[in-house]
Every structure is written in structure tokens, then in C-alpha cells.
C-alpha positions as CSV (number, residue, x, y, z in Angstrom):
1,X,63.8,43.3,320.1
2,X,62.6,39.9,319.4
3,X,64.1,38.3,316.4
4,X,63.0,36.2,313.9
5,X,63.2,32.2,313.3
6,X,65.2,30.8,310.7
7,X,63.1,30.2,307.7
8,X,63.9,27.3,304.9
9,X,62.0,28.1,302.0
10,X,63.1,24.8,300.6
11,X,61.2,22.9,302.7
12,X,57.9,25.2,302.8
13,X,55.1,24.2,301.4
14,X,53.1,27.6,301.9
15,X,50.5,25.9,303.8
16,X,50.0,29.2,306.1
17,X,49.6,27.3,309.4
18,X,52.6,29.3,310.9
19,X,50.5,32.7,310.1
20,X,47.6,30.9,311.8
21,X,50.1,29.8,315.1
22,X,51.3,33.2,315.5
23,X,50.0,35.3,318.3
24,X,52.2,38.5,317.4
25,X,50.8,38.4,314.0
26,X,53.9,38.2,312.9
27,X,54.1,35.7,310.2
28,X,52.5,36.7,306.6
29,X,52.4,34.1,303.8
30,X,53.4,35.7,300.4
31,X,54.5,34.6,296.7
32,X,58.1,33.9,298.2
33,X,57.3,31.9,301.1
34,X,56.8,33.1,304.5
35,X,58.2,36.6,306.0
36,X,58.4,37.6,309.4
37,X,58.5,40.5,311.2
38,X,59.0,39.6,315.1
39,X,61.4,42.7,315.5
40,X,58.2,44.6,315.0
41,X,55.3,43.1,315.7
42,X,56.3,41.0,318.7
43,X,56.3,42.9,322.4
44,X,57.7,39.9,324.5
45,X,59.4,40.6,327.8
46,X,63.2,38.9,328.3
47,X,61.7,36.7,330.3
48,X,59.1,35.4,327.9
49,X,59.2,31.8,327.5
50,X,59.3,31.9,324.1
51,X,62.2,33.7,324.1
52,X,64.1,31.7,327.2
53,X,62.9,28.3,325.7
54,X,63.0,28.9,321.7
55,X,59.7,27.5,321.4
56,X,58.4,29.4,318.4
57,X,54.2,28.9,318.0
58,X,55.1,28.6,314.1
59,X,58.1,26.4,314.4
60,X,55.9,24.2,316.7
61,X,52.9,24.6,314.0
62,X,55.1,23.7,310.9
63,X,54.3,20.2,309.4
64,X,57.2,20.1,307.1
65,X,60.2,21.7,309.5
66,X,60.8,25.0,307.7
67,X,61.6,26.9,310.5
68,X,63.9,26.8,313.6
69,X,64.7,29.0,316.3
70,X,68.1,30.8,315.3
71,X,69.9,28.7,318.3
72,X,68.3,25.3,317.6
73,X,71.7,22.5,317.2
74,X,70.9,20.7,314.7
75,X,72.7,17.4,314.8
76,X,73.8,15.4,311.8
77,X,71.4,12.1,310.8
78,X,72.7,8.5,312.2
79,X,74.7,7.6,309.4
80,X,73.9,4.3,311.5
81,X,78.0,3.5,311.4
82,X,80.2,3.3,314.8
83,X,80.3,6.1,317.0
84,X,83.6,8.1,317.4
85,X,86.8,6.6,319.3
86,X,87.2,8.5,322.5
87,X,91.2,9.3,322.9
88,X,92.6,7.5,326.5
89,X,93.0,9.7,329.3
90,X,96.4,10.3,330.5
């Protein structure tokens, strides 16, 4: 079972390229955004790279950033201040 990316309909714009990007067909565009239906529709093997790698053809394809592989870390902006004090090693 392959399943889906995480999907920000925040930051969608409906734009349908990640319908366009997907080979699995996928990806529909309706009045709510974007669904997805990878558990279905995609037949990868657990070896597939874009399984091993998280590198989704509508994540890639997504001008605004609405979606992200389920395991992406996402780290926190540069708040541009010092970084962390490390504690001394005994």
C-alpha cells in the first residue's frame, strides 16, 4: 500500500499541476483542493524510489509547497538569532 502525501490546502492554489505530475493518476483536483488516492491507484514495489527517497512527482511539481511526503522534517525558519548553547562534556 502506498500512502498518500500530506496535503496543505492552505497553501494550494488549485493550479492542477500535481494532477498533471502524477504518473499513478492519482491526484484529482476538486472544489476542496486536491485528493489523493495513492493507496489505490499507485502499484509501486518497496523498492520504488519514490517510496525509498520521498520524492513525490506532485510534491516536486508544486509551485506553492502544498504538499510533503508524510516523513519530510521540516525545520523551523532562521529566526536569524544565536544558535543553541551546547552543554560541556564531562
Amino acid at each position: 500500500m502506498t500512502p498518500s502525501p500530506h496535503y496543505d490546502p492552505a497553501s494550494c492554489d488549485r493550479c492542477g499541476l500535481c494532477v498533471t505530475a502524477c504518473p499513478c493518476h492519482a491526484a484529482s483536483l476538486t472544489a476542496d483542493g486536491v485528493t489523493f488516492a495513492c493507496d489505490h491507484c499507485c502499484h509501486h514495489s518497496s523498492e520504488c524510489p519514490t517510496l525509498l527517497h520521498c520524492l513525490w512527482p506532485c510534491e516536486e511539481a508544486c509551485p506553492r509547497g502544498a504538499i510533503h511526503c508524510r516523513f519530510d522534517i521540516l525545520l523551523p525558519e532562521d529566526d536569524g538569532g544565536e544558535p543553541p548553547a551546547t552543554p560541556p562534556q564531562e
